[in-house]
mmCIF file of the N, C-alpha and C atoms, coordinates in Angstrom:
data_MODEL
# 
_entry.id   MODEL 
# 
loop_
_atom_site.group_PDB 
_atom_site.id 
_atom_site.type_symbol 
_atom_site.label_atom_id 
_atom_site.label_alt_id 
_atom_site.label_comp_id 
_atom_site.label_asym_id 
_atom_site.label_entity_id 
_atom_site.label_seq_id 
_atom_site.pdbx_PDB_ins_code 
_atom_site.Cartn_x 
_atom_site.Cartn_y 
_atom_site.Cartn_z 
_atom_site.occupancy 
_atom_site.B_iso_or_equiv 
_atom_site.pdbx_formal_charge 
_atom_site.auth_seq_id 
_atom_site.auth_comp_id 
_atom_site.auth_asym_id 
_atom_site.auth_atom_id 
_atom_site.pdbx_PDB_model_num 
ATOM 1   N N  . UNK A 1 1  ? 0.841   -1.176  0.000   1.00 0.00 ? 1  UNK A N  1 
ATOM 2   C CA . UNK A 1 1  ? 0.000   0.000   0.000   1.00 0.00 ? 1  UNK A CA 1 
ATOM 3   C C  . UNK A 1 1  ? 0.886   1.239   0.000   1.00 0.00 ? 1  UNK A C  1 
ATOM 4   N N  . UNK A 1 2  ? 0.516   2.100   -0.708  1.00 0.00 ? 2  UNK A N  1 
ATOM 5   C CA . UNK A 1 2  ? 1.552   3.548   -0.934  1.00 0.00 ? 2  UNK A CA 1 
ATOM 6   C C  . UNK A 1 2  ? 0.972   4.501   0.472   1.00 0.00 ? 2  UNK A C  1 
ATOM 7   N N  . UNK A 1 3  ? 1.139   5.659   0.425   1.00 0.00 ? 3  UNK A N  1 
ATOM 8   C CA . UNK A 1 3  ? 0.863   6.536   1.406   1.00 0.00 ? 3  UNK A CA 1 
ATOM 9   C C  . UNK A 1 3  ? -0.910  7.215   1.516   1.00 0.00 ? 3  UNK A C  1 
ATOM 10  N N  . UNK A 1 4  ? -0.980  7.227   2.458   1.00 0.00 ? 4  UNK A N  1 
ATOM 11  C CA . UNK A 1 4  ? -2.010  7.529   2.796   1.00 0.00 ? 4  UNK A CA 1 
ATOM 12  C C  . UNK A 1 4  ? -2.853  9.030   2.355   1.00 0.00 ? 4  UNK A C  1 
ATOM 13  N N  . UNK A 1 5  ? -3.651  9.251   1.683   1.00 0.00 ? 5  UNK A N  1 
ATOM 14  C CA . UNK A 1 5  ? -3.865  10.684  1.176   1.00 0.00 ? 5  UNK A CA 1 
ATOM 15  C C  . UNK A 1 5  ? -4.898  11.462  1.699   1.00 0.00 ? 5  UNK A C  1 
ATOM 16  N N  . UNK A 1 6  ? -6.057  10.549  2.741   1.00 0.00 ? 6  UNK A N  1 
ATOM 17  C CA . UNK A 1 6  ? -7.019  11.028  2.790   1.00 0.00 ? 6  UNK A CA 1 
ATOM 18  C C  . UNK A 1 6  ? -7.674  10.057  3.657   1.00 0.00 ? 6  UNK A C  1 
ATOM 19  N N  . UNK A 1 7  ? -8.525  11.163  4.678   1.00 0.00 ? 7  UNK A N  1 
ATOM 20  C CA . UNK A 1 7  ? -9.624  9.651   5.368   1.00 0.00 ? 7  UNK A CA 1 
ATOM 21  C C  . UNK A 1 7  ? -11.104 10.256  5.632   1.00 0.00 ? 7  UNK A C  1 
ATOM 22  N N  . UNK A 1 8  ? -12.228 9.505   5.548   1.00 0.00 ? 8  UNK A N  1 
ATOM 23  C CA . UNK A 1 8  ? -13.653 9.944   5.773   1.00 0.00 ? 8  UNK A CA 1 
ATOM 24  C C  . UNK A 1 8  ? -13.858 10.076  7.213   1.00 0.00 ? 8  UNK A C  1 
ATOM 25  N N  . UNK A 1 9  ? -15.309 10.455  7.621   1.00 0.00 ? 9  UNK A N  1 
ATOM 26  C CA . UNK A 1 9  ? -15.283 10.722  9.463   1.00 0.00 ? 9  UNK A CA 1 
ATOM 27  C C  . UNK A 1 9  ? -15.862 9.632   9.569   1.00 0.00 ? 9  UNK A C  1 
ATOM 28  N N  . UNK A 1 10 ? -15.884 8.481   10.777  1.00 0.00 ? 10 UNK A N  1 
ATOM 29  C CA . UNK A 1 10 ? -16.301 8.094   10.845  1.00 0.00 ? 10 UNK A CA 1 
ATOM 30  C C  . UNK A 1 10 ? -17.475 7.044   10.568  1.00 0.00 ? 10 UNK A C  1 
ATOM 31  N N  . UNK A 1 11 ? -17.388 5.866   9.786   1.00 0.00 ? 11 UNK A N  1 
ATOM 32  C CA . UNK A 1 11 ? -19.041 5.667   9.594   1.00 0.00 ? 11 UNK A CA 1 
ATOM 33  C C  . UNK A 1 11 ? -20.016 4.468   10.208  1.00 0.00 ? 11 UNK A C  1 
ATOM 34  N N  . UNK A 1 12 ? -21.134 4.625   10.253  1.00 0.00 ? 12 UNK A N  1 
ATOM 35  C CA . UNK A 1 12 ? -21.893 3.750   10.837  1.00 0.00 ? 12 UNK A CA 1 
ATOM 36  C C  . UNK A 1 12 ? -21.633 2.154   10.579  1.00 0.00 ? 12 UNK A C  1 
ATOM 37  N N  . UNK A 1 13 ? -22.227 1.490   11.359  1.00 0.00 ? 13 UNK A N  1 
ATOM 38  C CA . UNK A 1 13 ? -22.170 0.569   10.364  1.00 0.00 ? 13 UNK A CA 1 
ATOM 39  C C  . UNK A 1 13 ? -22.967 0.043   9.459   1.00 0.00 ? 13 UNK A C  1 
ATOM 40  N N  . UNK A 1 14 ? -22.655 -0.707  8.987   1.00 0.00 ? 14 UNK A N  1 
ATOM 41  C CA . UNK A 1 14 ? -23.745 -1.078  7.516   1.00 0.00 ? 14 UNK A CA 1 
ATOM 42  C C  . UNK A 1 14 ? -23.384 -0.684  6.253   1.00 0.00 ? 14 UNK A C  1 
ATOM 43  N N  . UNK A 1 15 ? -24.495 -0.608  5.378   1.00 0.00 ? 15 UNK A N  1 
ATOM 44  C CA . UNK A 1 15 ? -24.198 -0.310  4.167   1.00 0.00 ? 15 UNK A CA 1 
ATOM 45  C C  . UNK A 1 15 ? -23.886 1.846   4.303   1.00 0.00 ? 15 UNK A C  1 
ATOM 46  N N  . UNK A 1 16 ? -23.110 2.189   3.555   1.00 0.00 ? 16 UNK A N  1 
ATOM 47  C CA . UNK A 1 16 ? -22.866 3.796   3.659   1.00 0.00 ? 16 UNK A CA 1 
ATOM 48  C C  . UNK A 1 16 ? -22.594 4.111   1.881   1.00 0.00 ? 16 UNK A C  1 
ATOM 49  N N  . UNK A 1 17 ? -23.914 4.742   2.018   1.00 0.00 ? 17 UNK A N  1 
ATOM 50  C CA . UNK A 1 17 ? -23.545 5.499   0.369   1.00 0.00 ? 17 UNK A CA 1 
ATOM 51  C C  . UNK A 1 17 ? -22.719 6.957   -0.251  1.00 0.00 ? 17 UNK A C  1 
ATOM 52  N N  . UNK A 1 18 ? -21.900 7.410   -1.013  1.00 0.00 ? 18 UNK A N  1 
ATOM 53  C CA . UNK A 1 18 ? -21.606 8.777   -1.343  1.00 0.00 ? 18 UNK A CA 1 
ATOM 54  C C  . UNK A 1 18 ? -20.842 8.877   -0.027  1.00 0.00 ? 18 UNK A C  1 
ATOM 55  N N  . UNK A 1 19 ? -20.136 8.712   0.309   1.00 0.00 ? 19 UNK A N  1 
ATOM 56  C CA . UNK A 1 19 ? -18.850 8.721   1.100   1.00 0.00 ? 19 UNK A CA 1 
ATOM 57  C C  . UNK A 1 19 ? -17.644 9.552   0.922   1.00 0.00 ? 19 UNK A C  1 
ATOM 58  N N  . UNK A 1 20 ? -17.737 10.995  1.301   1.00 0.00 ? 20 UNK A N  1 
ATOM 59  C CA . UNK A 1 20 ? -16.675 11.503  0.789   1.00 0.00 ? 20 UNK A CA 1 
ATOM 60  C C  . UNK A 1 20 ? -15.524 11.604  2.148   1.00 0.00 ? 20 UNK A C  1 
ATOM 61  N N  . UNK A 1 21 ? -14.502 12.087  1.034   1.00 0.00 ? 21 UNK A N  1 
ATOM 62  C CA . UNK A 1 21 ? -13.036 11.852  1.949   1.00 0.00 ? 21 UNK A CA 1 
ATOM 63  C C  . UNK A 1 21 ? -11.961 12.982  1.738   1.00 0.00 ? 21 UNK A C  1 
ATOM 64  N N  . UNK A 1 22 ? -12.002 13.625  2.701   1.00 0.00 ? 22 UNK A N  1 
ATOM 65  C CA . UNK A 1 22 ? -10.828 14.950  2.804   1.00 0.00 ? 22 UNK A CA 1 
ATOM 66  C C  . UNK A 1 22 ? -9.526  14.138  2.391   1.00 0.00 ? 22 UNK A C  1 
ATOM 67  N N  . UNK A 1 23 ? -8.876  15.117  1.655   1.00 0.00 ? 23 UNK A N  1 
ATOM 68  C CA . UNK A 1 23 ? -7.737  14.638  1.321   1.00 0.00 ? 23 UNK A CA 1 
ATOM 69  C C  . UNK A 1 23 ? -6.417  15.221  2.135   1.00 0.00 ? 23 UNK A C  1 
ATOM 70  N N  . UNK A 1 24 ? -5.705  14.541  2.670   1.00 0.00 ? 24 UNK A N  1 
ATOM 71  C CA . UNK A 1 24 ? -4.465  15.328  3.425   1.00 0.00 ? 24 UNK A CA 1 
ATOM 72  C C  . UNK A 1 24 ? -3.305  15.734  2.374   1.00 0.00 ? 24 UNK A C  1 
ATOM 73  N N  . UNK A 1 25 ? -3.114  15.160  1.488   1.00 0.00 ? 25 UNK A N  1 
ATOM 74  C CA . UNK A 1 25 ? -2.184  15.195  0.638   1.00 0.00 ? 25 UNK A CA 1 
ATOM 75  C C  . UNK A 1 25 ? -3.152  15.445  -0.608  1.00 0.00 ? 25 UNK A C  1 
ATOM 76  N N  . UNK A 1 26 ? -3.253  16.390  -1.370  1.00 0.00 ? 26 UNK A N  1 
ATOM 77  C CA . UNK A 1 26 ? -3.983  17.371  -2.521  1.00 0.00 ? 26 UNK A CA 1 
ATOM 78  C C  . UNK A 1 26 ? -3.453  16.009  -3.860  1.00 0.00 ? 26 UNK A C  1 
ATOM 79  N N  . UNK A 1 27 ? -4.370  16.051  -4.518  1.00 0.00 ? 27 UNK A N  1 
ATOM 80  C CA . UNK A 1 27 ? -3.580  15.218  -5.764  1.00 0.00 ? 27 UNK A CA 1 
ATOM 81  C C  . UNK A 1 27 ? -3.887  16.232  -7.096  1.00 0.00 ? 27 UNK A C  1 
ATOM 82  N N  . UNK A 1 28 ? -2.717  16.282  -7.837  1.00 0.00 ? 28 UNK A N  1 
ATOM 83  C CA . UNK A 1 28 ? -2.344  17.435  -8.493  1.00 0.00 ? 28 UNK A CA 1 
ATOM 84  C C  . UNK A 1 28 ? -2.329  17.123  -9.790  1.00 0.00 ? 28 UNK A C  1 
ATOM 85  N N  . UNK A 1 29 ? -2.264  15.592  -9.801  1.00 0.00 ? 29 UNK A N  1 
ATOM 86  C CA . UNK A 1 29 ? -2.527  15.524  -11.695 1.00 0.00 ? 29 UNK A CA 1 
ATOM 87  C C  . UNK A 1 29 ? -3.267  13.834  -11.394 1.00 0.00 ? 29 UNK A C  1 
ATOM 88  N N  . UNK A 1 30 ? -3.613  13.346  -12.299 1.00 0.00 ? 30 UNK A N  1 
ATOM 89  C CA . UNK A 1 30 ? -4.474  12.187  -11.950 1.00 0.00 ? 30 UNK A CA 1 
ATOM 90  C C  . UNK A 1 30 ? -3.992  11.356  -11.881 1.00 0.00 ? 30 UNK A C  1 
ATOM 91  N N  . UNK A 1 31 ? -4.697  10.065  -10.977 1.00 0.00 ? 31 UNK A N  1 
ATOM 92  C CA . UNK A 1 31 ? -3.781  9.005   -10.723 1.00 0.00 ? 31 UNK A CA 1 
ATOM 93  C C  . UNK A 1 31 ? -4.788  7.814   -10.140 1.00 0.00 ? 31 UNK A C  1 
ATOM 94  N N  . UNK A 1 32 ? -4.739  6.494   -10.323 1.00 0.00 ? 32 UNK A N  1 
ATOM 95  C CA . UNK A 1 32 ? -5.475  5.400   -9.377  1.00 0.00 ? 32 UNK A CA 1 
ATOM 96  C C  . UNK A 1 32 ? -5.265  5.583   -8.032  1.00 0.00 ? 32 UNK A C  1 
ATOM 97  N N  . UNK A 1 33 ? -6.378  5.894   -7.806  1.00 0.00 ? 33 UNK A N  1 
ATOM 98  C CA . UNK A 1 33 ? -6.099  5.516   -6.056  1.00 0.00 ? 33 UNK A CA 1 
ATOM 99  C C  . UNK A 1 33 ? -6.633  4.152   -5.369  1.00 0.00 ? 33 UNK A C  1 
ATOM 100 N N  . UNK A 1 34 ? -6.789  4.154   -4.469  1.00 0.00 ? 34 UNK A N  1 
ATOM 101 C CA . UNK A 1 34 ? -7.834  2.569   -3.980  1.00 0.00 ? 34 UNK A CA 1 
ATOM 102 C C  . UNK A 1 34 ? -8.071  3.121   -2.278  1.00 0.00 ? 34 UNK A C  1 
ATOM 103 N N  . UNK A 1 35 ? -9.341  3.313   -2.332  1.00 0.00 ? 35 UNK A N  1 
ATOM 104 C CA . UNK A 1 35 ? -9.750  3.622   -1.261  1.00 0.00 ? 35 UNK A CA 1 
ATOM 105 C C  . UNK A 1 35 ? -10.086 2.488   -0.277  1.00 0.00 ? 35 UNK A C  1 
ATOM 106 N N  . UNK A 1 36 ? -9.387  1.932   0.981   1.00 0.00 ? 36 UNK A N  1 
ATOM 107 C CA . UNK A 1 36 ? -9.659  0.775   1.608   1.00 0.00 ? 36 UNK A CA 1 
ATOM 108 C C  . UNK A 1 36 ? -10.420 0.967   3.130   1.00 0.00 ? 36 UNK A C  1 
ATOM 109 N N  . UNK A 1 37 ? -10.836 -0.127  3.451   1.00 0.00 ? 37 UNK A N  1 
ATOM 110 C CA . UNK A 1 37 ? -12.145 0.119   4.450   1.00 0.00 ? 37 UNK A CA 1 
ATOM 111 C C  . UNK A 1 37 ? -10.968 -0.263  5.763   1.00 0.00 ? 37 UNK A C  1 
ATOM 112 N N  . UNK A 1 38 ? -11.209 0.589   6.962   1.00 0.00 ? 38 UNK A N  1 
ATOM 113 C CA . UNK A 1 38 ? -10.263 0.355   8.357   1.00 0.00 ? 38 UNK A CA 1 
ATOM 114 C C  . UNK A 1 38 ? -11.572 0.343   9.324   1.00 0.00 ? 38 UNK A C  1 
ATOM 115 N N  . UNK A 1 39 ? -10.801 -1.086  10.554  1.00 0.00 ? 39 UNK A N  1 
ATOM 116 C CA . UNK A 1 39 ? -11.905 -1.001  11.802  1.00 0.00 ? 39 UNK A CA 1 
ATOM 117 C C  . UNK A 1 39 ? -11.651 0.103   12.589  1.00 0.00 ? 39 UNK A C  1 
ATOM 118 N N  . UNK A 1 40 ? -12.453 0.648   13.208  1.00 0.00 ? 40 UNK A N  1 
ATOM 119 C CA . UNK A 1 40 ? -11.793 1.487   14.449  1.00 0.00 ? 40 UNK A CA 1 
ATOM 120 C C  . UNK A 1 40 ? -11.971 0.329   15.679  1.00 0.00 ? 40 UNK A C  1 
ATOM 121 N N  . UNK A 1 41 ? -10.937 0.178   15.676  1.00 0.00 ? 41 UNK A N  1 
ATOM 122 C CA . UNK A 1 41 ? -10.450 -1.484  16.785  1.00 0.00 ? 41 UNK A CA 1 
ATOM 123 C C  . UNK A 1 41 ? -10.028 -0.841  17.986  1.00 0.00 ? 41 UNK A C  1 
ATOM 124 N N  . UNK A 1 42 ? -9.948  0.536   18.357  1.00 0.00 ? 42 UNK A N  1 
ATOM 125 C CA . UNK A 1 42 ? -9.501  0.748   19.955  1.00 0.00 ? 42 UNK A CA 1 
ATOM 126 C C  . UNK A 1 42 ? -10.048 1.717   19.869  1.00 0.00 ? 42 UNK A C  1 
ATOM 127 N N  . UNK A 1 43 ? -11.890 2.277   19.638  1.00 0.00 ? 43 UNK A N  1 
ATOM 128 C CA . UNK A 1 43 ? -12.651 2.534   20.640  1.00 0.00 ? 43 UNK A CA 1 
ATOM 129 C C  . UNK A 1 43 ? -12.538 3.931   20.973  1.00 0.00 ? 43 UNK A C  1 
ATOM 130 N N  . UNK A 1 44 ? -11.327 4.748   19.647  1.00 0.00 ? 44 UNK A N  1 
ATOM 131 C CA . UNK A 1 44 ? -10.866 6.499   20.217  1.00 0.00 ? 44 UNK A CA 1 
ATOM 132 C C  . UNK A 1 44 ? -11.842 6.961   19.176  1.00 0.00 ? 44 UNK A C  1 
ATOM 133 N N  . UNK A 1 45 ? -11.956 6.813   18.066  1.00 0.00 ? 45 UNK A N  1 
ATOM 134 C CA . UNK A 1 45 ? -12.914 7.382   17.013  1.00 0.00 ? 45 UNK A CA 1 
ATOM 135 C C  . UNK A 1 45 ? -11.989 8.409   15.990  1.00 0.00 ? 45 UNK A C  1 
ATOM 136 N N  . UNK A 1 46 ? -10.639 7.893   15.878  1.00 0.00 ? 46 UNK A N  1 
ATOM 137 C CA . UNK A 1 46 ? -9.383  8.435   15.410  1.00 0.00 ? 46 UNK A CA 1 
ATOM 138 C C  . UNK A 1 46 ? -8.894  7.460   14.579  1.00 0.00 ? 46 UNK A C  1 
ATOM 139 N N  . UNK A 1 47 ? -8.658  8.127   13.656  1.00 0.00 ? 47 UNK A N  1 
ATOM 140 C CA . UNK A 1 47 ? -8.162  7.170   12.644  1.00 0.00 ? 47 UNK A CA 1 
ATOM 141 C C  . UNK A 1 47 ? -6.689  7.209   12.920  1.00 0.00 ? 47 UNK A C  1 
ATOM 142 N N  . UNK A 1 48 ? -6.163  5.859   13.228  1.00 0.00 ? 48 UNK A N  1 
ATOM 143 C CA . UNK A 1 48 ? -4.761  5.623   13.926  1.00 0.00 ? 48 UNK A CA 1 
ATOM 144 C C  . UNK A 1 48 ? -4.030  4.696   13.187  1.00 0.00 ? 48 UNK A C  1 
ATOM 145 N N  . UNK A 1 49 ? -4.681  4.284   12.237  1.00 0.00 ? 49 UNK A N  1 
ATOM 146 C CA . UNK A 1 49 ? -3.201  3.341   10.970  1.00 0.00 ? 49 UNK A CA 1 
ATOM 147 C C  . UNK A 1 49 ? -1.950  3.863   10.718  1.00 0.00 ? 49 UNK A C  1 
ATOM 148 N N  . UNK A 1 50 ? -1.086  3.132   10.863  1.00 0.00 ? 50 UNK A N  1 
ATOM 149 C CA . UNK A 1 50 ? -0.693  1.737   11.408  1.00 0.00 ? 50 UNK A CA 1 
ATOM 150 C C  . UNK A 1 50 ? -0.710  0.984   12.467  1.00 0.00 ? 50 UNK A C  1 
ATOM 151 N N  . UNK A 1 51 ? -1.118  2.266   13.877  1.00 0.00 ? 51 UNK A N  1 
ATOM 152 C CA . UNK A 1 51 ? -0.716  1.632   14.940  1.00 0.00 ? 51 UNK A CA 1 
ATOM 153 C C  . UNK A 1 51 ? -2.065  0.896   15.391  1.00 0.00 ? 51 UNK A C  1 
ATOM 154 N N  . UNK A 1 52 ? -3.210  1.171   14.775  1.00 0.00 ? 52 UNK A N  1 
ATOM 155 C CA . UNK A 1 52 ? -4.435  0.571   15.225  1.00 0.00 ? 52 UNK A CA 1 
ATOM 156 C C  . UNK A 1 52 ? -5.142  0.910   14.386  1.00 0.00 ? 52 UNK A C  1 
ATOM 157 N N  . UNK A 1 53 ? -6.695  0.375   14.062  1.00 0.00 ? 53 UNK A N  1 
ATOM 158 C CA . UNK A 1 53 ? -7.488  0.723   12.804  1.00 0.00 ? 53 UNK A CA 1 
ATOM 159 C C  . UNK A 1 53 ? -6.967  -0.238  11.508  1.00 0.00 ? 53 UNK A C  1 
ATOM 160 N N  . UNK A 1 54 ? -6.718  -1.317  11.783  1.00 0.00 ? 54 UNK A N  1 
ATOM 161 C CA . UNK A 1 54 ? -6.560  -2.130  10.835  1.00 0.00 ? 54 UNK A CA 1 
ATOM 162 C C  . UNK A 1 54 ? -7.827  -2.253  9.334   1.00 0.00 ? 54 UNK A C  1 
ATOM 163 N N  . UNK A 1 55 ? -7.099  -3.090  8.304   1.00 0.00 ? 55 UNK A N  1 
ATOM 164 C CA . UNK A 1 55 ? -7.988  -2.461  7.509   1.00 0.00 ? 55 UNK A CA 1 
ATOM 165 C C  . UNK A 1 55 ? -9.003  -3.869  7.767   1.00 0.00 ? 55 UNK A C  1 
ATOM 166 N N  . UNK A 1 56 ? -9.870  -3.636  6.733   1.00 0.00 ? 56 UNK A N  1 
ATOM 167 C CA . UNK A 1 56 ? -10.940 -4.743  7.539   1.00 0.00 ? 56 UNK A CA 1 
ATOM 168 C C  . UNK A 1 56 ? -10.962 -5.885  6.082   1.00 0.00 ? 56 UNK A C  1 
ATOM 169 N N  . UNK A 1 57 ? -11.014 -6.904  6.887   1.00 0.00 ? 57 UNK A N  1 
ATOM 170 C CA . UNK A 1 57 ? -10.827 -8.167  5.428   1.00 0.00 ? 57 UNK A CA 1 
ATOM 171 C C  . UNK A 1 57 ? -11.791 -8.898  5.560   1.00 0.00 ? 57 UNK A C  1 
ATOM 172 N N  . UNK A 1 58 ? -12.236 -9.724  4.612   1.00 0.00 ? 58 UNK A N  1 
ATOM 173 C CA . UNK A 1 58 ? -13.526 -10.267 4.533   1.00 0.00 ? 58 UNK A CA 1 
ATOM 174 C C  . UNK A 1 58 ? -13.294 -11.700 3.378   1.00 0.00 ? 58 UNK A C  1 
ATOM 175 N N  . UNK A 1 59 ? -13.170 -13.034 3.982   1.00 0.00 ? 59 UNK A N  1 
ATOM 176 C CA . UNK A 1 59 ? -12.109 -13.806 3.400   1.00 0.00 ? 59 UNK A CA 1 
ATOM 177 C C  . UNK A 1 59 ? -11.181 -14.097 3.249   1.00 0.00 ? 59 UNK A C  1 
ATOM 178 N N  . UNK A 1 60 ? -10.452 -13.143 4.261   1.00 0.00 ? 60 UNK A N  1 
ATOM 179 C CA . UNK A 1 60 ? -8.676  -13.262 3.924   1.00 0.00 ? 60 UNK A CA 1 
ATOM 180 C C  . UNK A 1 60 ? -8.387  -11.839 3.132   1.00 0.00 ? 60 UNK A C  1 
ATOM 181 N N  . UNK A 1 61 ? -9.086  -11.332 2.556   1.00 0.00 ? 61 UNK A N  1 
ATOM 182 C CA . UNK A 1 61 ? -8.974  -10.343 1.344   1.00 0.00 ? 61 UNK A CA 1 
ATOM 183 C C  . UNK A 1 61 ? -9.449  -8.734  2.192   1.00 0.00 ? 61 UNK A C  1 
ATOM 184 N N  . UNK A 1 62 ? -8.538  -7.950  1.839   1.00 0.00 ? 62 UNK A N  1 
ATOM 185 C CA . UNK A 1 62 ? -8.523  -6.586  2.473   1.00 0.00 ? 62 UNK A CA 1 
ATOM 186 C C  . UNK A 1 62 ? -9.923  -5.656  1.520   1.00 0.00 ? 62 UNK A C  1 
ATOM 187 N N  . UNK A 1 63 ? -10.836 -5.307  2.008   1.00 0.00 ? 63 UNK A N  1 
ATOM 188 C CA . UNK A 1 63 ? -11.727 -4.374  1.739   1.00 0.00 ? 63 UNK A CA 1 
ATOM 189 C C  . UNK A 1 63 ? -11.272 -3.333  0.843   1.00 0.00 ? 63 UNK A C  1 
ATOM 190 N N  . UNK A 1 64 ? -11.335 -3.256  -0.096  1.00 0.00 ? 64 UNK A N  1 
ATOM 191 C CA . UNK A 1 64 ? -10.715 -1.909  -1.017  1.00 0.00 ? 64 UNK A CA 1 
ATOM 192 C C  . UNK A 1 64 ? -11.040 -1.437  -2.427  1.00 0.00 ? 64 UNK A C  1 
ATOM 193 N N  . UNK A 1 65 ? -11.246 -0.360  -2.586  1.00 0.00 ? 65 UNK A N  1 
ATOM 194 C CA . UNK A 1 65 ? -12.283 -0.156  -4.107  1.00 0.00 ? 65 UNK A CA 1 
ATOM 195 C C  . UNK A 1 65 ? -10.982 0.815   -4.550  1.00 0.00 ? 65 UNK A C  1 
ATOM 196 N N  . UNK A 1 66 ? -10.973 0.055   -6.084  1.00 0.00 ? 66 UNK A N  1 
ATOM 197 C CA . UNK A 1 66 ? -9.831  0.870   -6.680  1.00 0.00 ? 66 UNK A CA 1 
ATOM 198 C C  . UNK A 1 66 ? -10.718 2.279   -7.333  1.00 0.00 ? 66 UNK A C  1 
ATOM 199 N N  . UNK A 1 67 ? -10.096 3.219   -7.369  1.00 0.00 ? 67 UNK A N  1 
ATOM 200 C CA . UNK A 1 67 ? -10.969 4.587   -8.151  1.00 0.00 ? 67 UNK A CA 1 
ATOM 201 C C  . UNK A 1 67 ? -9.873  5.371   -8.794  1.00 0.00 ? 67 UNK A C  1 
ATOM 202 N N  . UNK A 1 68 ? -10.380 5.756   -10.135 1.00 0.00 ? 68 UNK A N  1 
ATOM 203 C CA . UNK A 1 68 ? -9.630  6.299   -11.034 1.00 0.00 ? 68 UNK A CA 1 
ATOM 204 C C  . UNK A 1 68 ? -9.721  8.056   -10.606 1.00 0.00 ? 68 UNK A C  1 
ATOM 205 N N  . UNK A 1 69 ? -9.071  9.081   -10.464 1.00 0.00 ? 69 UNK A N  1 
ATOM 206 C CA . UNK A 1 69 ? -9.014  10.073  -9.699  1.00 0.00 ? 69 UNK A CA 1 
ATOM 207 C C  . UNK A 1 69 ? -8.621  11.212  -11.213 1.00 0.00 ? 69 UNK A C  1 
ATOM 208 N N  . UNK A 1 70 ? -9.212  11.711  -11.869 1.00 0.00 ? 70 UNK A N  1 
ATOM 209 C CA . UNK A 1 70 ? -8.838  12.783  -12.534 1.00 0.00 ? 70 UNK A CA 1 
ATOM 210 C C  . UNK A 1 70 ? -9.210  13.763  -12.608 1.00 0.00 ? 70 UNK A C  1 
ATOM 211 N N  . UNK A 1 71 ? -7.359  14.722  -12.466 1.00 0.00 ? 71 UNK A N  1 
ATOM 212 C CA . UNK A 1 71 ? -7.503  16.061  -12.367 1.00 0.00 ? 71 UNK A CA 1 
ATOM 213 C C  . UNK A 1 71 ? -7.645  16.916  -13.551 1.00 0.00 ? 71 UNK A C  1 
ATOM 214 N N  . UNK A 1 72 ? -8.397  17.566  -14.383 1.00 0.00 ? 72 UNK A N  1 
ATOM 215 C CA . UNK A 1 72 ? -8.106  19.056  -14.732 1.00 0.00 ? 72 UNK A CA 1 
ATOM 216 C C  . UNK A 1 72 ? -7.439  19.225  -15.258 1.00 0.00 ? 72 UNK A C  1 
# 
């Protein structure tokens, strides 16, 4: 997995539609990204990857939607 660019607040659980996600790092010309799903596993409501907030797998297989990102 490359660096981290961006994370959503919080979400319920269940199904969550139109999900948007602040970006910490701006992306400046276009590029694949893959947006992947994390537990909040210790209960702060902080997104804490690597040290906690693992991503969440389902089969063995990590949760993650690839998305094509173009800029302008």
């Amino acid at each position: 997995m490359g660096r981290i660019i961006g994370e959503s607040t919080l979400l319920p659980p269940g199904t969550t539609m139109a999900v948007t996600v602040s970006l910490m790092h701006p992306l400046t010309t276009s590029a694949p990204v893959v947006a992947v799903l994390h537990l909040e596993d210790n209960n702060n409501t902080t997104f804490d990857f690597p040290n906690g907030d693992q991503e969440a797998k389902v089969g063995g297989a990590v949760v993650e939607i690839p998305i094509q990102v173009n800029v302008p």
